[in-house]
C-alpha positions in Angstrom: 23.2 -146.9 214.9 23.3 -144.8 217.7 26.8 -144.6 219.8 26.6 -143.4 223.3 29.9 -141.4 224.9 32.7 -143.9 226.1 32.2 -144.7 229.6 35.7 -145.9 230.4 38.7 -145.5 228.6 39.5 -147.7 225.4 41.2 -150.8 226.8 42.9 -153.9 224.9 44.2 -155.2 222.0 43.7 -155.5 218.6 44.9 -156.6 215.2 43.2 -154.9 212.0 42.1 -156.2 209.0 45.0 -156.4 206.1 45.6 -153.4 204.3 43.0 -152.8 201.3 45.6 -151.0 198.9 48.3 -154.0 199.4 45.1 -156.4 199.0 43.9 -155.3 195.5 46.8 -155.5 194.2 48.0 -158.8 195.5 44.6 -160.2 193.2 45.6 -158.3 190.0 49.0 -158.5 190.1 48.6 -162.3 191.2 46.6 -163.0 188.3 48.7 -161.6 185.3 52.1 -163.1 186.8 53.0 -166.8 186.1 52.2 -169.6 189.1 50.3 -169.5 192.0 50.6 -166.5 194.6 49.8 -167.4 197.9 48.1 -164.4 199.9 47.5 -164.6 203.9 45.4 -162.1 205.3 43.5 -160.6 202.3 40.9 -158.3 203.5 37.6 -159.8 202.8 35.6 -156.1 202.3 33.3 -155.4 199.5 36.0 -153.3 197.7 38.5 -155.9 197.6 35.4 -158.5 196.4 35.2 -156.2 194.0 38.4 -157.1 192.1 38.6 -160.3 192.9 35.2 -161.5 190.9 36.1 -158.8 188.4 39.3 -161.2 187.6 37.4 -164.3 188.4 35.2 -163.2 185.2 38.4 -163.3 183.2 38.8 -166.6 183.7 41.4 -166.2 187.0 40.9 -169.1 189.4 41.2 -167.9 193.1 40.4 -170.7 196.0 39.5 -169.3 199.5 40.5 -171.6 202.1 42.3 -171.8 205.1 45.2 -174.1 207.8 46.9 -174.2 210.8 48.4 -170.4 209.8 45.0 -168.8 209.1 42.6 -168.1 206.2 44.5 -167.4 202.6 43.6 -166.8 199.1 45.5 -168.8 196.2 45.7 -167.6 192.8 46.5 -169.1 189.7 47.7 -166.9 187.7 47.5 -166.7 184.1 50.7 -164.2 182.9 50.2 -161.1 181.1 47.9 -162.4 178.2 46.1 -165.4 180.4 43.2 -163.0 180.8 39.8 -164.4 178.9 37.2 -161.9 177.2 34.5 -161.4 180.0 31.2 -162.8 179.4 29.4 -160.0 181.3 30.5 -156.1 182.2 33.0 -155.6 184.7 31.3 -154.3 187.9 33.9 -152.5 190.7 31.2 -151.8 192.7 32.1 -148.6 195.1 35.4 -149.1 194.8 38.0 -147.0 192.8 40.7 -148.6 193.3 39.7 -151.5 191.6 38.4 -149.2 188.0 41.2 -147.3 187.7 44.1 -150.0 188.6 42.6 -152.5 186.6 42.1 -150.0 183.7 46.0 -150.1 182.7 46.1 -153.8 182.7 42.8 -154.3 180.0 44.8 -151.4 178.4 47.1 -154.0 177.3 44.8 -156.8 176.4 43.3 -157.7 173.4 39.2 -157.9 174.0 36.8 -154.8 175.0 35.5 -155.1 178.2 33.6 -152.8 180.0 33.9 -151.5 183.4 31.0 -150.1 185.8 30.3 -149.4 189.4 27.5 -148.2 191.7 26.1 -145.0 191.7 28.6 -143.5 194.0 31.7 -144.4 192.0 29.2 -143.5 188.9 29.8 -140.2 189.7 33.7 -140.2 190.4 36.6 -138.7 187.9 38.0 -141.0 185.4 39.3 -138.6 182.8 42.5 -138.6 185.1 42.7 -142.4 184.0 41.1 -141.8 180.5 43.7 -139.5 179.5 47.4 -140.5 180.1 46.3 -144.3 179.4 45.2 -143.0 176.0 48.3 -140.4 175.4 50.0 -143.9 175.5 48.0 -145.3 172.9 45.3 -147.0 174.5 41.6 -147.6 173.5 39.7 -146.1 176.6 36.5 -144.2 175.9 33.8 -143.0 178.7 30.7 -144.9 177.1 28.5 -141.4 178.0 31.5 -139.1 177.4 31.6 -137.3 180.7 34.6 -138.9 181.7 32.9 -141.1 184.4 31.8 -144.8 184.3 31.1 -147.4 182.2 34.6 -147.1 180.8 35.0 -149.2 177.1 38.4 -150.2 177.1 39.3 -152.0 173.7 42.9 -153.0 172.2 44.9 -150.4 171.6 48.5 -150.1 170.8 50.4 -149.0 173.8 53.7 -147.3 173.4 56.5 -146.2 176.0 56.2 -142.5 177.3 56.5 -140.2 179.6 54.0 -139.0 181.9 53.5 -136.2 184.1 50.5 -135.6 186.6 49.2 -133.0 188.3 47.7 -134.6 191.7 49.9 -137.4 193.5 47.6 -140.2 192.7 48.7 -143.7 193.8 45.5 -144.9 191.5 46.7 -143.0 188.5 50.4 -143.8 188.7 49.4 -147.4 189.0 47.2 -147.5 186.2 49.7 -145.7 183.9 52.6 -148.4 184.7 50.2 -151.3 184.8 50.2 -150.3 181.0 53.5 -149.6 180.8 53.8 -153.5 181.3 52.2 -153.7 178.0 53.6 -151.2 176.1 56.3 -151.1 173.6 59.1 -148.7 175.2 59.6 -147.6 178.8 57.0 -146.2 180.4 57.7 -142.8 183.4 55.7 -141.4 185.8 56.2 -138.1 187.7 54.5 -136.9 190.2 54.1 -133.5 192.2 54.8 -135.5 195.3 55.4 -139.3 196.5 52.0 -141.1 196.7 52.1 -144.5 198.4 54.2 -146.7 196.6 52.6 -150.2 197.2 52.1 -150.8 193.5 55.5 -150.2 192.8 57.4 -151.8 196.0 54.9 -155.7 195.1 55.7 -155.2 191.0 59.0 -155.2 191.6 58.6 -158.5 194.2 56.8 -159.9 191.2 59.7 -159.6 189.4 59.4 -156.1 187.0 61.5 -154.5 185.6 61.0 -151.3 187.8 62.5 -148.1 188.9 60.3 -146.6 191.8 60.6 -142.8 192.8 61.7 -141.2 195.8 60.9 -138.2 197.9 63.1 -136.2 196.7 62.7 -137.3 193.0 58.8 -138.5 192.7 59.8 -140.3 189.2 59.1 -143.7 188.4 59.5 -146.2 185.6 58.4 -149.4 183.9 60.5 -151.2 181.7 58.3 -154.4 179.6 59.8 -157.5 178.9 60.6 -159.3 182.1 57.6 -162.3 183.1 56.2 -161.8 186.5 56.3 -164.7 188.9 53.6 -165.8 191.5 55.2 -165.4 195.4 53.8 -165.7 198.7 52.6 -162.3 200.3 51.8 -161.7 203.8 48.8 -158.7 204.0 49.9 -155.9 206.8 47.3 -154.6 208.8 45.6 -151.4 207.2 47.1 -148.1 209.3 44.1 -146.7 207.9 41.9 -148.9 209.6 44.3 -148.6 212.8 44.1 -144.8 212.3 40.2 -144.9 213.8 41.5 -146.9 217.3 43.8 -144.5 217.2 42.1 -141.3 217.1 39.4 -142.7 219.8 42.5 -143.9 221.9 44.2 -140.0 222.1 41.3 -138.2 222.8 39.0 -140.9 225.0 40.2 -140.7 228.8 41.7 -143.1 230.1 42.3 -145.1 226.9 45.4 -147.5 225.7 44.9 -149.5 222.8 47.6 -151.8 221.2 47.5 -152.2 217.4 49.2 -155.3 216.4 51.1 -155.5 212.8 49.8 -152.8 211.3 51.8 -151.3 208.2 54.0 -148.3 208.8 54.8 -147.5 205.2 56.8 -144.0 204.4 54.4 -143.3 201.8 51.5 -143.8 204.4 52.8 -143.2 207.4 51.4 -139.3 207.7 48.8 -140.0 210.4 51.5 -141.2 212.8 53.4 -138.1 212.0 50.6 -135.4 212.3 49.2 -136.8 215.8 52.6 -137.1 217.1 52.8 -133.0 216.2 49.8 -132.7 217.7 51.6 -134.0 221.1 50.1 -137.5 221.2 51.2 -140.1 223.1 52.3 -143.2 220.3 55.1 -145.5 221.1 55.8 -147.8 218.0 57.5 -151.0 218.6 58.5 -154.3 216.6 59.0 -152.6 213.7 60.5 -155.3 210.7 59.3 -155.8 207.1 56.2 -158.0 206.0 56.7 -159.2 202.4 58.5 -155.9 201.7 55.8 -153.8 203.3 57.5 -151.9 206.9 54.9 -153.1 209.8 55.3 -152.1 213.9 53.4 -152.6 216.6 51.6 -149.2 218.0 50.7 -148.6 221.6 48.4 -145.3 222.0 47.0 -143.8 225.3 44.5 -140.6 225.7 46.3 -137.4 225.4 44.6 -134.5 227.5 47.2 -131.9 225.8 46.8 -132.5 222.0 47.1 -129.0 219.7 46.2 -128.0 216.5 48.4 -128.0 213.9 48.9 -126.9 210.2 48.8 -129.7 207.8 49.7 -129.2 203.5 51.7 -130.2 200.9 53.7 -133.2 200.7 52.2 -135.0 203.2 49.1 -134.8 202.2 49.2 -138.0 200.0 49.8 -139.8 202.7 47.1 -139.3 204.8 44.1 -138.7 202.7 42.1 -141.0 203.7 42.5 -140.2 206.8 42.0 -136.0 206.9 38.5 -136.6 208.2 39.6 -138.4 211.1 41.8 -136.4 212.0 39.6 -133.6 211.9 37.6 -135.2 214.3 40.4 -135.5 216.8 41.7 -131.6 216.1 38.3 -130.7 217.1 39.4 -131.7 220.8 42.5 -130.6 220.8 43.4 -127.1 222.0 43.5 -124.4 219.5 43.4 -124.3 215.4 44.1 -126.7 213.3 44.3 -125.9 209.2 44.4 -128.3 206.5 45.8 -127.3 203.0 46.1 -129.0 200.0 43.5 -131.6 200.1 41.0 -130.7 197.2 41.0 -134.4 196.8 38.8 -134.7 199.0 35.8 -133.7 197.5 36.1 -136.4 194.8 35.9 -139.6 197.2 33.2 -141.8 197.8 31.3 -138.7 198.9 32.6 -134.7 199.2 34.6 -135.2 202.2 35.3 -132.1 203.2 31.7 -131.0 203.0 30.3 -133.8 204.9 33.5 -133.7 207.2 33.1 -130.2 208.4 28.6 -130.3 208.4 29.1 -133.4 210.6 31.2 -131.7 213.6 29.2 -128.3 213.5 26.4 -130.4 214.1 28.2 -131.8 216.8 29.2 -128.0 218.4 32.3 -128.3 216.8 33.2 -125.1 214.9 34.8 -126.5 211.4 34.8 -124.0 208.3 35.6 -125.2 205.0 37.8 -124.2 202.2 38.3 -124.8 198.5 41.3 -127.4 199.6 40.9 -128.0 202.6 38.8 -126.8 206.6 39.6 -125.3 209.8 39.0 -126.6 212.7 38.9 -124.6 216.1 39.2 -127.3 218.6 38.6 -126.8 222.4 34.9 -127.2 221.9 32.5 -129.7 223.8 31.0 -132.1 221.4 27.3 -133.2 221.8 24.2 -135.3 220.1 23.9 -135.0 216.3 22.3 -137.1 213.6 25.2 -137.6 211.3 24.4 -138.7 207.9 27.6 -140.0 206.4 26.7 -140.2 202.5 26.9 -144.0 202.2 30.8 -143.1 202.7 33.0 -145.5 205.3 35.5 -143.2 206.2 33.2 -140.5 207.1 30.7 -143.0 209.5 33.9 -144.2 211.1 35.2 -141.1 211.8 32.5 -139.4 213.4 32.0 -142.8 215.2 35.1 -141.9 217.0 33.8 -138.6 217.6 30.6 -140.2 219.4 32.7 -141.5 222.1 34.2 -137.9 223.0 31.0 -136.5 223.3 30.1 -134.7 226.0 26.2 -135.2 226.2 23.8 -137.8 227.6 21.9 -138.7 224.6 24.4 -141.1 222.1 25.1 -139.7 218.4 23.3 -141.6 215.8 24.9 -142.7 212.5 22.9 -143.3 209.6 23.7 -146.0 207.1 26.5 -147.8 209.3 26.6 -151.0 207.4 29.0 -148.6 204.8 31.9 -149.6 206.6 31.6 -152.7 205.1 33.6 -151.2 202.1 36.8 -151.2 203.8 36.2 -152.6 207.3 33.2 -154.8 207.6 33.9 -155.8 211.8 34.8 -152.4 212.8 31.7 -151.9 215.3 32.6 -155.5 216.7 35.9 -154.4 217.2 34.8 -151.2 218.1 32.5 -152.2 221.1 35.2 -154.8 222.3 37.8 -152.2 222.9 35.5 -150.9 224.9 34.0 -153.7 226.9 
C-alpha cells in the first residue's frame, strides 16, 4: 500500500472500534460465569476471533446478531466447570492475549487441551505464564520445552499463593488470577508497577471475590468461592486504536479530529499523558463510565510546537502498545526524545523497537536504539521509504501515520497492510475518510 503525504489537514469525526483488551475478556469471562452476558460493540478483529472460536470449541454457544442499538454478541455461559474437552487443539492465532489469559482458566479444568498459534506468536515467551501457573500447582508443560507454543495444559491441583513478577504484565497477572478462581486458597499478585486493570475492574462486575491493586500498592487478590454471573457490557472504544488519529491529528497541519467514546482508563491512559507533555493540543470532554470502564470524548488539532520528552518507569505499562507511535510523532517534534524501560518491546508480535527505530531512519529520521528502549532526535524532514512492518499491526499503523507527515513527493509504501486486521481491520477506511 503506498500512502502519499496528507494534503489537507485531518478533518472529522470518528468513533473506533471497542477496545480489544475489554473484548477478550468479555468472551472468556462471559463463558465461565452463569447466564447469558450480553456484549455491544465487541471488536470483530482476528485476535478477538481468536478466543471466541477457541471457547466456541469448548462447547460455549455465542450468537452474533444485531437491533435497533447495534450489532451484539450473546453468550451463554456455562460457569466455572461448563467448559467441554475440545475435540481439536486450541488455536490463538497471532494473538497473545488470548494463550496466556485463557491459560489460567484450563488451569483449573479437568481435560488436557492444547493451545497453538501462528508462527509469530510461535515464537513469543510463555515461560512467564508456564511458571507462576505451575508454582500454583498447575499442569502446564511447553510441548517442545522452549517455553513457547503448543502449551499442554492438563488437570492439576491449583492451590492459593502468592505471586510476585518481575515485568507489569496485564497478560500474566490475568492468567495467574484466572487460576486463582480455581484454586484452593487465595490467590496474590504483585507487581513492579500497575498494569491495566481491565481483568480485574469486569471480574469483579462478574461478581468475584476480588481485591484489585493500586498505584501506590500494585497488589492484587483472588479469593474462590463466589459463582460469577452473566451481565450486560458495553465495549469502549480502544484509546489504542484512537492513539493512531491522534498522533496523525498533532503533527498533520491543519488537522482536528474528534474521537468519540473512546476509553480513558488510569491504567491506559499514558498516551494522553505523554503528548500532552509533549505540548499537544487534546481537550477531553464527556467523560462518564461505560460498564465500569472511564470513557471521554477527545478533540485533537495539529500542534506545530510539540518537544521531546523523556518517557520510563511507571508509565510505561500503560502505553506499550503504543511506544512506536509515539516515536513516530517525537520524530517531528523539536528536540530529543528518550524512552526507558520498555524492553517489552522486543517480545511483541515482532521486535518493536528494532523495526520501530529501522523504519524512521529509513524515513530520515535519526532514531538509535537501546537495550530498553530508542532515541529519537526529532526536527528532521521525513521522506519516501519502503517500510516493511514484520506482519506486526502496530508497527504498519504507526508508520502509516508517519506517511502523512512526510515531506516528499513520492508516497511511503507499506508492505503487508492487511496486518491491521489483528486489532483494527477498517483502519485505512477510516483512515482515508478523515482525510477526504
Amino acid at each position: 500500500m503506498k500512502i502519499a503525504r496528507a494534503q489537507n489537514g485531518l478533518k472529522g469525526e470518528i468513533r473506533v472500534p471497542g477496545d480489544k483488551s475489554i473484548s477478550h475478556r468479555s468472551i472468556m469471562f462471559g463463558s465461565i460465569a452463569e447466564g447469558d452476558t450480553l456484549v455491544r460493540g465487541f471488536l470483530k478483529s482476528a485476535d478477538c476471533i481468536s478466543t471466541m472460536e477457541c471457547f466456541r470449541k469448548m462447547g460455549i454457544e455465542i450468537e452474533e446478531g444485531a437491533d435497533e442499538e447495534g450489532e451484539y454478541l450473546l453468550i451463554h455461559g456455562k460457569g466455572f466447570h461448563g467448559l467441554s474437552k475440545p475435540e481439536e487443539t486450541l488455536y490463538c492465532g497471532n494473538s497473545g492475549t488470548t494463550a496466556r489469559l485463557i491459560s489460567g482458566i484450563l488451569s483449573g479444568q479437568d481435560f488436557e487441551t492444547v493451545l497453538t498459534g501462528d508462527e509469530s506468536l510461535s515464537r513469543r515467551p510463555m515461560k512467564r505464564v508456564i511458571e507462576p501457573l505451575s508454582s500454583l500447582g498447575a499442569s502446564i508443560r511447553s510441548e517442545k520445552g522452549d517455553g513457547r507454543l503448543p502449551l499442554i495444559i492438563d488437570k492439576g491441583s491449583l492451590k492459593g499463593g502468592s505471586i510476585e513478577i518481575k515485568v507489569a504484565s496485564a497478560q500474566v497477572k490475568s492468567a495467574i488470577l484466572l487460576s486463582g478462581l480455581y484454586a484452593e486458597g487465595e490467590t496474590t499478585v504483585r507487581e513492579p508497577a500497575l498494569s491495566r486493570n481491565h481483568t480485574e475492574l469486569m471480574l469483579t462486575a462478574f461478581g468475584a471475590d476480588l481485591t484489585p491493586g493500586t498505584k501506590e500498592d500494585p497488589l492484587c487478590s483472588v479469593r474462590p468461592g463466589r459463582t460469577l454471573k452473566g451481565l450486560n457490557i458495553n465495549v469502549p472504544g480502544d484509546i489504542s486504536s484512537a492513539a493512531y488519529f491522534m498522533g496523525a491529528a498533532l503533527i498533520v497541519p491543519g488537522s482536528e479530529v474528534c474521537l468519540r467514546n473512546v476509553g480513558i482508563n488510569p491504567t491506559r491512559d499514558g498516551i494522553l499523558r505523554v503528548f500532552t507533555e509533549m505540548g499537544g493540543n487534546i481537550e477531553i470532554e464527556n467523560e462518564r463510565y461505560e460498564s465500569g470502564e472511564k470513557t471521554a470524548d477527545l478533540i485533537v488539532r495539529y500542534t506545530p510546537t510539540l518537544k521531546g520528552v523523556n518517557i520510563g518507569g511507571d508509565i510505561i505499562p500503560t502505553l506499550i502498545d503504543e511506544i512506536p507511535l509515539i516515536a513516530v510523532v517525537a520524530a517531528a517534534a523539536e528536540g530529543e526524545t528518550v524512552i526507558n524501560d520498555a524492553a517489552e518491546l522486543k517480545v511483541k508480535e515482532s521486535d518493536r523497537i528494532s523495526l520501530t527505530v529501522e523504519g524512521l531512519n529509513a524515513m530520515g529520521a535519526k532514531a538509535e536504539k537501546k537495550e530498553d528502549g530508542m532515541v529519537i532526535e526529532g526536527g528532521k524532514a521525513l521522506h519516501h521509504a519502503v517500510i516493511d512492518p514484520g506482519k506486526d499491526h502496530r508497527i504498519a499503523m504507526s508508520f502509516s501515520v508517519a506517511a502523512l507527515a512526510s515531506k516528499d513527493v513520492k508516497p511511503v509504501e507499506i508492505r503487508d497492510p492487511a496486518c491491521v486486521g489483528i486489532s483494527y481491520p477498517d483502519f485505512y477506511r477510516d483512515f482515508d475518510r478523515l482525510q477526504a
